[in-house]
Residue, then its C-alpha position, 0 to 999 in steps of 0.5 A: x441721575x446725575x454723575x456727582x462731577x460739579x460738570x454734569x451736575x450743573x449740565x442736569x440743572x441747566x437743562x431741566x430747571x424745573x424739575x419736580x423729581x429728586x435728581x440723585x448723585x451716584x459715583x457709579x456714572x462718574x467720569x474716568x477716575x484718576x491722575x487728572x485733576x479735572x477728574x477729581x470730585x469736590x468735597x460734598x461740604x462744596x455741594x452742600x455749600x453752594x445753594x444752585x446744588x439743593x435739588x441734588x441728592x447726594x446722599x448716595x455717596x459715601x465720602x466727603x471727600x473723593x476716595x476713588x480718585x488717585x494721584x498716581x493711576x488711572x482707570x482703565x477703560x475697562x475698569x469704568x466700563x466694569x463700573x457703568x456695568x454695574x451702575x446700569x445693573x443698579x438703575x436696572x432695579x429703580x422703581x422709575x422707568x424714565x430716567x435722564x444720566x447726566x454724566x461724561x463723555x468718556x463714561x458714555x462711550x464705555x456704555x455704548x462700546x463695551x457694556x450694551x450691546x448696541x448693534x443688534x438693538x438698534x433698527x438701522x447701522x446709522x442709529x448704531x454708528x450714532x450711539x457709537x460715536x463722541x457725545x458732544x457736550x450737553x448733547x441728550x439721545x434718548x435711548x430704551x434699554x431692554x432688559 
């Protein structure tokens, strides 16, 4: 799975270039939405477009262009946390078992700090302070979600 960002799309191809499974764009494990550009998705044409995206299934989102994102507001960090919620809820029900998200930072600290409870799964305070803390980029933790 991979947040539709062109940032996190090109960080999954990176690193897995070969894979042999359909690699699928979802909005629900995209960065905070709103107010800063950098935050905005391209149009999918961009995607469809440009030859290194062919491995991405984008057929999950439902507008050319970038309808969540606003101008003028932001999303709260609960708001995202509501929208990782529900995301997870959705990966919850996929047939796979081993799955990578390639998404963001901020998204990734709504995960671990609000949505999952972390510290009573985790075997030791350090695994929980390290699932807490920043990913860095391009960072990867394995973790087993328990349903």
């Amino acid at each position: 799975m991979t947040s539709p960002m062109r940032r996190a799309a090109e960080t999954i191809l990176v690193g897995f270039p070969n894979v042999s499974v359909p690699i699928v764009a979802h909005e629900g494990c995209r960065e905070q939405l709103g107010v800063f550009i950098c935050d905005k998705r391209s149009d999918l044409t961009d995607y469809k477009e440009d030859g290194r995206y062919s491995m991405i299934d984008y057929n999950l989102i439902e507008s050319n262009e970038d309808t969540l994102w606003q101008e003028t507001k932001r999303e709260t960090m609960l708001e995202m946390a509501y929208r990782a919620e529900a995301f997870l809820h959705w990966l919850r029900d996929r047939p796979e078992r081993d799955i990578v998200v390639g998404t963001h930072s901020a998204w990734l600290m709504a995960v671990f700090n609000v949505v999952l409870d972390v510290d009573s799964s985790a075997s030791s305070v350090e695994e929980a302070e390290h699932l807490h803390s920043m990913f860095s980029t391009g960072e990867v933790r394995s973790v087993l979600l328990d349903w």
